[in-house]
Backbone as CSV, one residue per row, in Angstrom:
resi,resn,N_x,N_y,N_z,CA_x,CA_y,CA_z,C_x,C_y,C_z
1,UNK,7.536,42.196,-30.978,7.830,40.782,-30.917,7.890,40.285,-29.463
2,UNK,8.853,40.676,-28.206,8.685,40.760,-27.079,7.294,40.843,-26.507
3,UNK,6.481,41.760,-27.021,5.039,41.622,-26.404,4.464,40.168,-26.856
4,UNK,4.201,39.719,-27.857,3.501,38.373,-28.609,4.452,37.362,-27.583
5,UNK,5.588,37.532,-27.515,6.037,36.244,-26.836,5.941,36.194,-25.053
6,UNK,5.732,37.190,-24.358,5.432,37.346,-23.350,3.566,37.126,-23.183
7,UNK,3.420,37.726,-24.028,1.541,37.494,-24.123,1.250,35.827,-24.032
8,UNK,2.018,35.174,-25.114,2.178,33.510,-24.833,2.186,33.010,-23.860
9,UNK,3.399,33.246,-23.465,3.893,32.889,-21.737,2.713,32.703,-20.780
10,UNK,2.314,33.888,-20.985,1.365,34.097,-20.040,-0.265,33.188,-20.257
11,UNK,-0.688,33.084,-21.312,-1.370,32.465,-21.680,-1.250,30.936,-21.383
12,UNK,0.324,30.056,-21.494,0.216,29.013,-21.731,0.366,28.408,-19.732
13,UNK,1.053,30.003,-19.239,0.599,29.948,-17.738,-1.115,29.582,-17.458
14,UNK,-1.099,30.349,-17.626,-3.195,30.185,-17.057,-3.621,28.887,-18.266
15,UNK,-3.328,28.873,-18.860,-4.000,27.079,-19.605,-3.256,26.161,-18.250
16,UNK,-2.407,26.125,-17.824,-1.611,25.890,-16.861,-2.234,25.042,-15.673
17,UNK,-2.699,26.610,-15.204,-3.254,26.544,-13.883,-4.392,26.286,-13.979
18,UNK,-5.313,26.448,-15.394,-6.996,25.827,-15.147,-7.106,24.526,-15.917
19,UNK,-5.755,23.666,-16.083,-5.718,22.216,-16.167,-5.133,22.187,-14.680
20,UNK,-4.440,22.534,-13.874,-4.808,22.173,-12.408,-5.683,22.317,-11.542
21,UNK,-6.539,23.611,-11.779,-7.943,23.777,-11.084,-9.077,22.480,-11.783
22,UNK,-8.862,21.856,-12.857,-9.684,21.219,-13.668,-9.592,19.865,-12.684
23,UNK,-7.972,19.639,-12.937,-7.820,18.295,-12.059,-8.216,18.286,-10.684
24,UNK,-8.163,19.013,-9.886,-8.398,19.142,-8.191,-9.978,19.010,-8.110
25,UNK,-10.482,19.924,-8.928,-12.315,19.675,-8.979,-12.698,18.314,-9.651
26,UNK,-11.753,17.769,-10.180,-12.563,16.235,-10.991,-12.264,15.598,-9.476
27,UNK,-11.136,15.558,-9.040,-10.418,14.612,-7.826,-11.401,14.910,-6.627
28,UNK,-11.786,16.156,-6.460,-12.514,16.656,-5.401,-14.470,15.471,-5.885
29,UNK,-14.574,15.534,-6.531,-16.036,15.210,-7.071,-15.889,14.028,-7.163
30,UNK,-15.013,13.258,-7.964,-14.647,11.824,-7.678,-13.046,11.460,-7.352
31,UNK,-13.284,10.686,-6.193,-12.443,10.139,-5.547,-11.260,9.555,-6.509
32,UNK,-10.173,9.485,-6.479,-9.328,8.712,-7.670,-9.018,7.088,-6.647
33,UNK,-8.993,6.506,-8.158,-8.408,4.817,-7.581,-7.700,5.014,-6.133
34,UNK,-7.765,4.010,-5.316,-6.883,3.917,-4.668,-5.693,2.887,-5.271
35,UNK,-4.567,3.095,-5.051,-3.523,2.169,-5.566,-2.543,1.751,-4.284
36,UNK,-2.302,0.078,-4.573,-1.178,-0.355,-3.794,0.062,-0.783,-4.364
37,UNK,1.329,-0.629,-3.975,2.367,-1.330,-4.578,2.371,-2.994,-4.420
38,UNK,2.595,-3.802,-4.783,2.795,-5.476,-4.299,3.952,-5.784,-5.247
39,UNK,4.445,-7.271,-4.135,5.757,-7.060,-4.369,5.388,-8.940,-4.056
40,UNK,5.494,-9.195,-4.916,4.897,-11.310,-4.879,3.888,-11.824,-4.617
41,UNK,3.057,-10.736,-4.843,1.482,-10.697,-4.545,0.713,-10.762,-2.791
42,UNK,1.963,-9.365,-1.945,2.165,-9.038,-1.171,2.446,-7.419,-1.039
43,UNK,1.289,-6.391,-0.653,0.747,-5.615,-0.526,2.361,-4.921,0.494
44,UNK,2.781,-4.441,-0.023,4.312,-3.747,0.603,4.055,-1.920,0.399
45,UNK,2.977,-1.278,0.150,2.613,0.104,0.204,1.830,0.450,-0.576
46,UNK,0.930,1.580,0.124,-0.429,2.042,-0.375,0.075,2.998,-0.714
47,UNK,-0.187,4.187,-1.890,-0.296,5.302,-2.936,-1.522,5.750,-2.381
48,UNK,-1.531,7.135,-1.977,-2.307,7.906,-0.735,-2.221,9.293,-1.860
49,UNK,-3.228,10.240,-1.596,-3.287,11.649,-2.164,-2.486,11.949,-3.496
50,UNK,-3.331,11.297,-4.794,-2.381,11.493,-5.694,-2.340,12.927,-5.686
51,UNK,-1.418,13.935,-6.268,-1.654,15.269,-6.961,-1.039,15.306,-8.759
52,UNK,-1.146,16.328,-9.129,-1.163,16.415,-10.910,-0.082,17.498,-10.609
53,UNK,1.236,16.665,-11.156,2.772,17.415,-10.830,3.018,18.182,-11.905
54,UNK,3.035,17.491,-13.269,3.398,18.172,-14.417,2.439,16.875,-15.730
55,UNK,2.733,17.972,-16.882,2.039,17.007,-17.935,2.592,15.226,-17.828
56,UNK,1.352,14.708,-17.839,1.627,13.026,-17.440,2.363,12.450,-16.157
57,UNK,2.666,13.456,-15.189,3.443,12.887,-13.643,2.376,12.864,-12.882
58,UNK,2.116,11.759,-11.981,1.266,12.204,-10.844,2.046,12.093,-9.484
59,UNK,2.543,12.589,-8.626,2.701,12.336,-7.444,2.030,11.613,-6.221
60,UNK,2.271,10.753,-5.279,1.815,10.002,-4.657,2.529,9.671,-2.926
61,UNK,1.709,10.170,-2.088,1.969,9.911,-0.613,2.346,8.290,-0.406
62,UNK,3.734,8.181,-0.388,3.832,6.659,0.276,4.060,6.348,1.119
63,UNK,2.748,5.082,1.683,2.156,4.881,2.949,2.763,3.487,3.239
64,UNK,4.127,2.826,3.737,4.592,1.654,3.671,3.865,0.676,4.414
65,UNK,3.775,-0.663,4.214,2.451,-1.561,5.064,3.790,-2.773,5.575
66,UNK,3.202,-3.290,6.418,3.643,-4.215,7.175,4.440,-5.562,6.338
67,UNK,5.017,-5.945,5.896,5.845,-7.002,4.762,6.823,-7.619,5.368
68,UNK,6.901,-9.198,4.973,8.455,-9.511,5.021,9.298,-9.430,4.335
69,UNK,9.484,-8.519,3.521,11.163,-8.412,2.549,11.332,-6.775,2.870
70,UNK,10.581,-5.540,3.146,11.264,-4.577,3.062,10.739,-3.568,4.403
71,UNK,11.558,-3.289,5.224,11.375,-2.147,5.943,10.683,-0.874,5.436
72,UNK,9.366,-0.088,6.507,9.319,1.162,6.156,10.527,1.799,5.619
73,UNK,11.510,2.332,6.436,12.479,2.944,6.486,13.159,3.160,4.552
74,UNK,13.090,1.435,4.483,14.090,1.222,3.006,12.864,1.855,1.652
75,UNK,11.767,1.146,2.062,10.815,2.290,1.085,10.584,3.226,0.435
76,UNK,10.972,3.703,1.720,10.567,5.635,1.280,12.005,6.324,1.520
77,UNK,12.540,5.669,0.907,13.935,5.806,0.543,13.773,6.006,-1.659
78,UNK,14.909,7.174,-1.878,14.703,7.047,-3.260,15.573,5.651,-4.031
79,UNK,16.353,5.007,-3.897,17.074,4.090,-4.774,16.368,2.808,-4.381
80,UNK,15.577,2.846,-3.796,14.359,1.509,-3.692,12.946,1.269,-4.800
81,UNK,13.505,2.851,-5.371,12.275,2.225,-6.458,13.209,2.583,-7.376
82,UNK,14.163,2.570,-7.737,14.980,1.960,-8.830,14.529,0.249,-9.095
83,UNK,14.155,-0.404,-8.193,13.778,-1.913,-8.563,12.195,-2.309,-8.651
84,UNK,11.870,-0.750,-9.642,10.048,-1.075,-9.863,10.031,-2.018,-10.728
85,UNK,10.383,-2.922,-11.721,10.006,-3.748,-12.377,10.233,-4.998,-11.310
86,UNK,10.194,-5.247,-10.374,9.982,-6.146,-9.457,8.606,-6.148,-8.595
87,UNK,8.051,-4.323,-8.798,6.804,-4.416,-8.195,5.475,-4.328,-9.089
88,UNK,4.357,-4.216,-8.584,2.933,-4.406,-9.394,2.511,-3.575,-8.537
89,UNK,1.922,-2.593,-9.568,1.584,-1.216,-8.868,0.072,-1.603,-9.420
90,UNK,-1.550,-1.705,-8.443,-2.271,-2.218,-8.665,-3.603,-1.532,-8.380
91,UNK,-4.085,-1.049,-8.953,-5.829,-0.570,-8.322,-6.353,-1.703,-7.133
92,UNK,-6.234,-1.139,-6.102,-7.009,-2.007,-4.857,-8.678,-2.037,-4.835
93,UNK,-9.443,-0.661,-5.505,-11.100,-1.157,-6.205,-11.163,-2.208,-7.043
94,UNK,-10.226,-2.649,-8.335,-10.598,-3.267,-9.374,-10.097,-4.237,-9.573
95,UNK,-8.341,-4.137,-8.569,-7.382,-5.863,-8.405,-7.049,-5.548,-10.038
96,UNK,-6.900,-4.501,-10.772,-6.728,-4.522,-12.215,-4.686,-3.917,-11.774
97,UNK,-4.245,-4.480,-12.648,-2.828,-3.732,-12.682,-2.316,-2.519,-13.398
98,UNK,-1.105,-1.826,-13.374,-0.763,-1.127,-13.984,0.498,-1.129,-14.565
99,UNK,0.833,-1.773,-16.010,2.011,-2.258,-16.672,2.779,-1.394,-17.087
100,UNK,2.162,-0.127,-17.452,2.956,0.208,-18.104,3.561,1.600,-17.080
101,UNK,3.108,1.658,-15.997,3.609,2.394,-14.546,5.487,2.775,-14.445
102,UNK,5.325,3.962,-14.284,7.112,4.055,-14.241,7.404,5.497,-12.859
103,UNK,8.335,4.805,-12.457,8.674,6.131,-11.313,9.653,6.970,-11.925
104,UNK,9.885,8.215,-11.534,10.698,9.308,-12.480,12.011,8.886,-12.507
105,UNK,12.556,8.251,-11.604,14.205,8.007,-11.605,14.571,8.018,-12.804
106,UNK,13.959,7.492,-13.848,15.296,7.734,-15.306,15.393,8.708,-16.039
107,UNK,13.525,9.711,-15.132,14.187,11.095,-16.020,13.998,11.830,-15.077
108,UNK,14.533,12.245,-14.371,14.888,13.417,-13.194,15.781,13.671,-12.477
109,UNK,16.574,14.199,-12.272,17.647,14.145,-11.208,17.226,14.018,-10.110
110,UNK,16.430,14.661,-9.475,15.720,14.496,-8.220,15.326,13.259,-8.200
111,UNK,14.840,12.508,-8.862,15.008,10.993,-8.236,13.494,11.060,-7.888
112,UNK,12.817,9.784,-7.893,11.638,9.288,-8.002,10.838,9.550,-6.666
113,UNK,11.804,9.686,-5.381,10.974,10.111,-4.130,11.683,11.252,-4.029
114,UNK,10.271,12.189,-3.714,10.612,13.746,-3.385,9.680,13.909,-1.568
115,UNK,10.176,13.970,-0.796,9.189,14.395,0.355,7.976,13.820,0.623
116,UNK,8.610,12.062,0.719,7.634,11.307,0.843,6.879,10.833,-0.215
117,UNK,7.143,11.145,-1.338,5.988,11.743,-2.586,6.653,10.279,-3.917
118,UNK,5.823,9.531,-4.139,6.477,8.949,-5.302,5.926,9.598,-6.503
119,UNK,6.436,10.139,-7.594,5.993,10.648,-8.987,6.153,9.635,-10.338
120,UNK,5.189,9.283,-10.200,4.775,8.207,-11.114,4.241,9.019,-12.546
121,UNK,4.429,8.235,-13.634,3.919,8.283,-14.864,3.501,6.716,-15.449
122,UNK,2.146,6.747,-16.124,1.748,6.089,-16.806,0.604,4.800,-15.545
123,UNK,-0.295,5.479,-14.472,-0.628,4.749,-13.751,-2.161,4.874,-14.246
124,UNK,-2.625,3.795,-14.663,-3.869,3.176,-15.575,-3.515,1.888,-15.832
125,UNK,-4.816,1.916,-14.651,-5.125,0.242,-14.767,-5.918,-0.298,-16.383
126,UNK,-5.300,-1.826,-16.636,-5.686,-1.879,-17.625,-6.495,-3.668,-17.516
């Protein structure tokens, strides 16, 4: 019994890792959206190097832009995107939005910025 359930493990490891080798070679071959945050239809940070964190998270380099309501500094700070339903997280190729976009804060302890990194779920423009 121990063998079958370790044999699993291991299996559902490597399905794992060649849905991350899968994702890096699609990303590598085509470029992914670029995305900006806006905040009153005012461009307040660019979403830079997504990566594929876990099933449905993507992680995202945030690149803060020049604005009048929020400092770099307060940005890339984690309890600043506690107030994402104030922003429009937006494909900058297509000007298409993304509604139904959520940062991890309500399910993670670690909190929605990790090392610069915002981890987003549900970013598809529609």
């Amino acid at each position: 019994m121990a063998v079958v359930a370790a044999r699993g493990g291991a299996q559902a490891v490597l399905m794992w890792l060649a849905l991350v080798n899968w994702f890096n070679a699609r990303r590598a071959a085509d470029p992914p959206p670029r995305w900006v945050v806006e905040h009153e239809g005012v461009v307040i940070a660019e979403l830079d190097d997504p990566r594929f964190e876990d099933m449905f998270w993507t992680s995202y380099l945030v690149v803060p832009k020049p604005n009048p309501w929020f400092e770099a500094e307060v940005i890339l700070t984690g309890p600043f995107w506690d107030r994402f339903p104030e922003f429009r997280f937006v494909n900058a190729n297509s000007g298409n939005n993304s509604p139904y976009a959520f940062p991890a804060a309500f399910h993670s302890r670690a909190g929605p910025l990790r090392n610069g990194r915002l981890h987003l779920r549900g970013m598809y423009a529609v």
